[in-house]
C-alpha positions as CSV (number, residue, x, y, z in Angstrom):
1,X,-2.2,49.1,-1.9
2,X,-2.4,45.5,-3.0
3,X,-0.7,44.5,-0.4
4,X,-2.9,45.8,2.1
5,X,-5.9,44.2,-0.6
6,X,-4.4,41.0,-0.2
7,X,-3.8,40.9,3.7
8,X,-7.0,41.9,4.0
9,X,-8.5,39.3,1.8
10,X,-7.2,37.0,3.6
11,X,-8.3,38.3,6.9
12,X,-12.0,38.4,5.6
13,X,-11.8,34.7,4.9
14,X,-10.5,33.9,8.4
15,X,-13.4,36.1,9.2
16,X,-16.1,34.6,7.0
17,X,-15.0,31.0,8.6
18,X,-16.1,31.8,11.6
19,X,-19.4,33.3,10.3
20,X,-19.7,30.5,8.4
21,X,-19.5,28.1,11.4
22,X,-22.3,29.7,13.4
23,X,-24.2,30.4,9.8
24,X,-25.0,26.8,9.6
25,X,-26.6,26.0,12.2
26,X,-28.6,29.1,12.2
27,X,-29.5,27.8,8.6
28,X,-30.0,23.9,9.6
29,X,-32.6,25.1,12.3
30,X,-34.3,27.6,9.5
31,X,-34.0,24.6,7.4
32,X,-36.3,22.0,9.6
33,X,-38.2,24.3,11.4
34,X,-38.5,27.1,9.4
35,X,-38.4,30.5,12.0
36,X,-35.4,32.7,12.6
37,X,-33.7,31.1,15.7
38,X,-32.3,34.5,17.1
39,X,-31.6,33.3,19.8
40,X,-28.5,31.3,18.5
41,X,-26.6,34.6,18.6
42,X,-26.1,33.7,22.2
43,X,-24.9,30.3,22.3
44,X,-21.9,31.7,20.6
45,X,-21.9,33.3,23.7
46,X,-22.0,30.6,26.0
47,X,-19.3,28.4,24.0
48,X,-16.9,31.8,24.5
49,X,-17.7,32.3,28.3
50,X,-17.5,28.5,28.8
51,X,-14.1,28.0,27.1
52,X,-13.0,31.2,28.8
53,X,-13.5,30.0,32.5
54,X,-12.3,26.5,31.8
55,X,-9.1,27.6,30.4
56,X,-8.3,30.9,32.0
57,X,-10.3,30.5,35.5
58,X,-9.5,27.2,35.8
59,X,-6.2,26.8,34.1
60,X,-7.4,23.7,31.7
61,X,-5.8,23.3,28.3
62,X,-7.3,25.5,25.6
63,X,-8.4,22.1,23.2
64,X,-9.6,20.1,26.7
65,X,-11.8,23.4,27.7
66,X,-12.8,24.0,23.9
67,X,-14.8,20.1,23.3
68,X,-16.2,20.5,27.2
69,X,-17.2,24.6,26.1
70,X,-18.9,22.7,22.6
71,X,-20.8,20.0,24.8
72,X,-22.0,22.2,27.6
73,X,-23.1,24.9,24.9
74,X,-24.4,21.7,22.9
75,X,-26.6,20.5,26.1
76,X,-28.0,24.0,26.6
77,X,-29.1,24.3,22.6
78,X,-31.4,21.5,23.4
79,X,-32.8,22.0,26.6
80,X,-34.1,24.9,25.1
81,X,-35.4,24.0,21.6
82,X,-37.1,21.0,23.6
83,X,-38.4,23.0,26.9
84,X,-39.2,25.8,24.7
85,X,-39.4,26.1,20.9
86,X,-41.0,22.4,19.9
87,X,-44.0,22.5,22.4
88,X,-44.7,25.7,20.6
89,X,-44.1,25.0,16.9
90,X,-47.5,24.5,16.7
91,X,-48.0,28.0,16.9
92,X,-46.0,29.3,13.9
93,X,-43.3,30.7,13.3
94,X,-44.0,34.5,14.5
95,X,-44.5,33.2,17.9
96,X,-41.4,31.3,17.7
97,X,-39.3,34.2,16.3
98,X,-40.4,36.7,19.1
99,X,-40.4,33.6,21.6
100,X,-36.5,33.2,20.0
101,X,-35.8,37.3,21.1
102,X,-37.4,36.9,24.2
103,X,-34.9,34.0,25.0
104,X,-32.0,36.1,23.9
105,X,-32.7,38.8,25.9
106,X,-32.9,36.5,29.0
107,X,-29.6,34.5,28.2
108,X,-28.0,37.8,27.7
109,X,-29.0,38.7,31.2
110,X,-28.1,35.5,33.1
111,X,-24.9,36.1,31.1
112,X,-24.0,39.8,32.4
113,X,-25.0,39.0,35.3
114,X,-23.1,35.6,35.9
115,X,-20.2,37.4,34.4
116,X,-20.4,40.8,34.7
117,X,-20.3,43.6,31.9
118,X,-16.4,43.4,31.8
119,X,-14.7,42.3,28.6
120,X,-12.5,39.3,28.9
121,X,-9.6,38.2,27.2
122,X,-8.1,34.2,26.6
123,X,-4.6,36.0,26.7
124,X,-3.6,33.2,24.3
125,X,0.3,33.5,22.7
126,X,0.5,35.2,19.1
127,X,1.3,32.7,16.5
128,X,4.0,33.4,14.1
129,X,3.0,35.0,10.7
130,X,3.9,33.5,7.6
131,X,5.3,35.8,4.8
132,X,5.1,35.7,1.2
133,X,8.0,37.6,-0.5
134,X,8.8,39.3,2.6
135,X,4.8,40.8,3.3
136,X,3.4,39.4,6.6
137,X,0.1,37.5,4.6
138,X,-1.3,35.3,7.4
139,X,-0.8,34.2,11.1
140,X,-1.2,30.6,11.9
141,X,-4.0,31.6,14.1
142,X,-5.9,32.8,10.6
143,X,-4.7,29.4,9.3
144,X,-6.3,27.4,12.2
145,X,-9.6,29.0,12.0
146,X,-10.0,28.6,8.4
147,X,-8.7,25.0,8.6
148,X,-11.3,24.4,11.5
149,X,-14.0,25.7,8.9
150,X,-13.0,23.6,5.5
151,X,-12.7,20.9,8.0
152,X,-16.6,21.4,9.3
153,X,-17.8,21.8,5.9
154,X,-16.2,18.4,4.7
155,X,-17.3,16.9,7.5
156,X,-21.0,18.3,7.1
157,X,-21.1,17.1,3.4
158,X,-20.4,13.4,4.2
159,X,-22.8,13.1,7.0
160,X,-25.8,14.9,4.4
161,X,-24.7,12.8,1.5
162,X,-23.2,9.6,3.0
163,X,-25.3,8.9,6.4
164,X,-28.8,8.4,6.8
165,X,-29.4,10.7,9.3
166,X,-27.6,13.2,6.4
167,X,-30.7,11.8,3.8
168,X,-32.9,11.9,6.3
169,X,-32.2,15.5,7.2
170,X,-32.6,16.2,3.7
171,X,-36.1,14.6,3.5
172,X,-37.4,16.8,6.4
173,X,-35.8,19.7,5.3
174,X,-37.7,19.5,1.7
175,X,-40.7,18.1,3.1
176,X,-41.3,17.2,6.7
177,X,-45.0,16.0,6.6
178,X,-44.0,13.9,3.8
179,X,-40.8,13.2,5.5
180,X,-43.0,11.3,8.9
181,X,-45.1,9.4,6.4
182,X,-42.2,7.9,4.6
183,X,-41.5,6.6,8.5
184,X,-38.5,9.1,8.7
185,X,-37.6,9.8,12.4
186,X,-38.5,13.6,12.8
187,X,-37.5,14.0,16.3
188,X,-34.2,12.0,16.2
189,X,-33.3,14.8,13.4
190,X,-34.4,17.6,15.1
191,X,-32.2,16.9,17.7
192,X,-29.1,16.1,15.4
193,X,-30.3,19.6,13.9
194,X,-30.0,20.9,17.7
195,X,-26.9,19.6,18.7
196,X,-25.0,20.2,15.7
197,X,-26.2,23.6,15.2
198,X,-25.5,24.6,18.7
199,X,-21.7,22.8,19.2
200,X,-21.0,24.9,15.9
201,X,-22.2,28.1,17.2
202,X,-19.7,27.2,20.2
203,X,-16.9,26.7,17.8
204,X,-18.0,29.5,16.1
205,X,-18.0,31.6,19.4
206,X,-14.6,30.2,20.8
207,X,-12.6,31.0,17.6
208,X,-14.1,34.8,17.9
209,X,-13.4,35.2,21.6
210,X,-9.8,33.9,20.6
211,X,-9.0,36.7,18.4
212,X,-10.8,39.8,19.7
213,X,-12.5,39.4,23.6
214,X,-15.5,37.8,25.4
215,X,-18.1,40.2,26.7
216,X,-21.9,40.0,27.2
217,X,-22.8,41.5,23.7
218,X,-20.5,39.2,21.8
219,X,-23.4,37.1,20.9
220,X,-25.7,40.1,20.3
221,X,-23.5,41.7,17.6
222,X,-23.1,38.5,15.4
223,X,-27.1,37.7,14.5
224,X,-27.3,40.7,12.6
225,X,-24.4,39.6,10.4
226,X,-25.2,35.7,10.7
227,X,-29.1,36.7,9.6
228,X,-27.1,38.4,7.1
229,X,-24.9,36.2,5.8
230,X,-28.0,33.6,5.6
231,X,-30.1,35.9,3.6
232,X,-27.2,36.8,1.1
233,X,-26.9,33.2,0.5
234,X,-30.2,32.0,0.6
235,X,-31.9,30.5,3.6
236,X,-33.0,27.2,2.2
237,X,-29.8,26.0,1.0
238,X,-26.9,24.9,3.6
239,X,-24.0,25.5,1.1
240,X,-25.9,28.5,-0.1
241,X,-25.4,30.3,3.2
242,X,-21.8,29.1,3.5
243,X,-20.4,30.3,0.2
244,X,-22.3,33.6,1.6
245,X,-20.9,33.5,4.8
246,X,-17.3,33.6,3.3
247,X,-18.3,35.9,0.8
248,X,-19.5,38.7,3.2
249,X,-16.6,38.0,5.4
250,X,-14.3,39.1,2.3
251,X,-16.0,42.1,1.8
252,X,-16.3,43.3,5.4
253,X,-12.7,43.1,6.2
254,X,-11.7,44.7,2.4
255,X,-14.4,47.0,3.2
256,X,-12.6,49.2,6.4
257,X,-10.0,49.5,3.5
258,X,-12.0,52.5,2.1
259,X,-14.6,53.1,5.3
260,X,-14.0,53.2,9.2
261,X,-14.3,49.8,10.7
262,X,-17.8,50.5,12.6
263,X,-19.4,50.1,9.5
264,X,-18.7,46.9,9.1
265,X,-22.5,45.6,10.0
266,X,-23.6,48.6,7.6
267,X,-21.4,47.1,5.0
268,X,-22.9,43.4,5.6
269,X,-26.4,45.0,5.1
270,X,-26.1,47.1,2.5
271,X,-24.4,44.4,0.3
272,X,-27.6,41.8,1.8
273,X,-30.3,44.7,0.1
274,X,-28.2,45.0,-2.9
275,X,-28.2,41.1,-3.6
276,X,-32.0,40.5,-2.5
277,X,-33.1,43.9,-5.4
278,X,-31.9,41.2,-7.4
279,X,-32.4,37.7,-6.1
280,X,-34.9,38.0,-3.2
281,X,-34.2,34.2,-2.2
282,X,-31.1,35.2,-2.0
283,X,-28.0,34.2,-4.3
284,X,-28.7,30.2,-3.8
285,X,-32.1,30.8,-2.5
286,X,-33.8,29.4,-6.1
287,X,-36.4,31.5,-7.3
């Protein structure tokens, strides 16, 4: 039993780096412009389908069709969020939310019917899997993905606490009418926030099409958990949401230990409730 615990745990955190990677984006937009972006879901779906026909349909190395998948995704983020959600941020952030699901349900359509309802596969070699005292404990591919996430959150950190644009983020983020009278370049950050947020939901979107599949809904069946893991760890605050992000990955995968693996989402939600009966800002959410 603690061997399954422990190959499990270590599964959830493979899992909770990749939520964690399209959490904080969904949190950096939440953080500047303060609406649920749901339609970020679907850029993980873009990044995936991009990679996919790059590398497969095209036969391009995986890395090569990965950056190209992140900058295409990246472009697409914000030629949205400028054609659509800043001329209308005037209008609150209800409009912008169902303006966000509208958008989803349209990219999910282009999507399905670019590429059809079929689920895809990268058909990518399994890694070896390293074992500790003779118990198989984690693959390399487990090893990448969390590396790719620690590296993402180091990077993150430097710009926010070393760059302007990091202080300046910051500034906005706390107070963004206070923010444009201090002389602080809103739009220049809004389209850091943008870009960033939508090259990590790429990342985010490759590294899950790598170990299960691409499909249409791939996007669709993340927000739930991303909104979730966002929640759990507290909207306003960036590391909040990825200390939660890692956090619910742990317990989902531990979690099909003792219940089938379709409740995985039911898992993520019921442990969201649970935390917000107690902190209804969520965990680093202050208040």
């Amino acid at each position: 039993m603690l061997t399954i615990l422990l190959q499990h745990t270590v599964f959830g955190i493979a899992t909770g780096s990749i939520l964690l990677l399209a959490t904080i984006g969904f949190s950096m937009v939440y953080t500047t412009k303060r609406f649920l972006c749901i339609s970020h879901g679907e850029l993980l779906t873009i990044g995936a389908y991009t990679a996919y026909a790059f590398h497969v349909l095209l036969g391009w190395n995986l890395l090569y069709s990965g950056i190209i998948a992140v900058a295409i995704t990246s472009l697409v983020g914000l030629a949205i969020a400028k054609g659509l959600y800043e001329p209308m941020e005037g209008h609150g952030p209800l409009v912008l939310l169902f303006t966000s699901v509208g958008v989803t349900f349209c990219l999910h359509g282009i999507l399905e019917f670019i590429a059809g309802p079929s689920i895809r596969s990268f058909r990518t070699r399994i890694l070896p899997c390293i074992r500790v005292g003779g118990i198989p404990l984690i693959t390399m591919n487990e090893i990448v993905i969390i590396s790719i996430a620690m590296g993402s959150i180091v990077f993150l950190h430097v710009v926010l606490t070393r760059t302007r644009i990091g202080k300046a983020f910051r500034a906005m983020a706390s107070n963004v009418d206070l923010a444009m009278a201090r002389g602080i370049d809103t739009a220049r950050i809004s389209m850091f926030v943008w870009v960033y947020a939508s090259a990590m939901a790429a990342l985010a979107g490759i590294l899950l099409a790598l170990v299960t599949s691409v499909n249409p809904d791939l996007g669709w069946t993340q927000i739930l958990i991303i909104l979730a893991a966002a929640i759990l760890g507290g909207l306003g605050s960036i590391y909040g949401v990825m200390i939660g992000a890692i956090f619910l990955g742990v317990v989902m995968d531990v979690g099909v230990i003792f219940f089938p693996s379709g409740y995985r989402a039911a898992i993520a939600f019921a442990l969201m409730i649970i935390v917000l009966l107690v902190k209804p800002k969520g965990i680093f959410g202050g208040g």
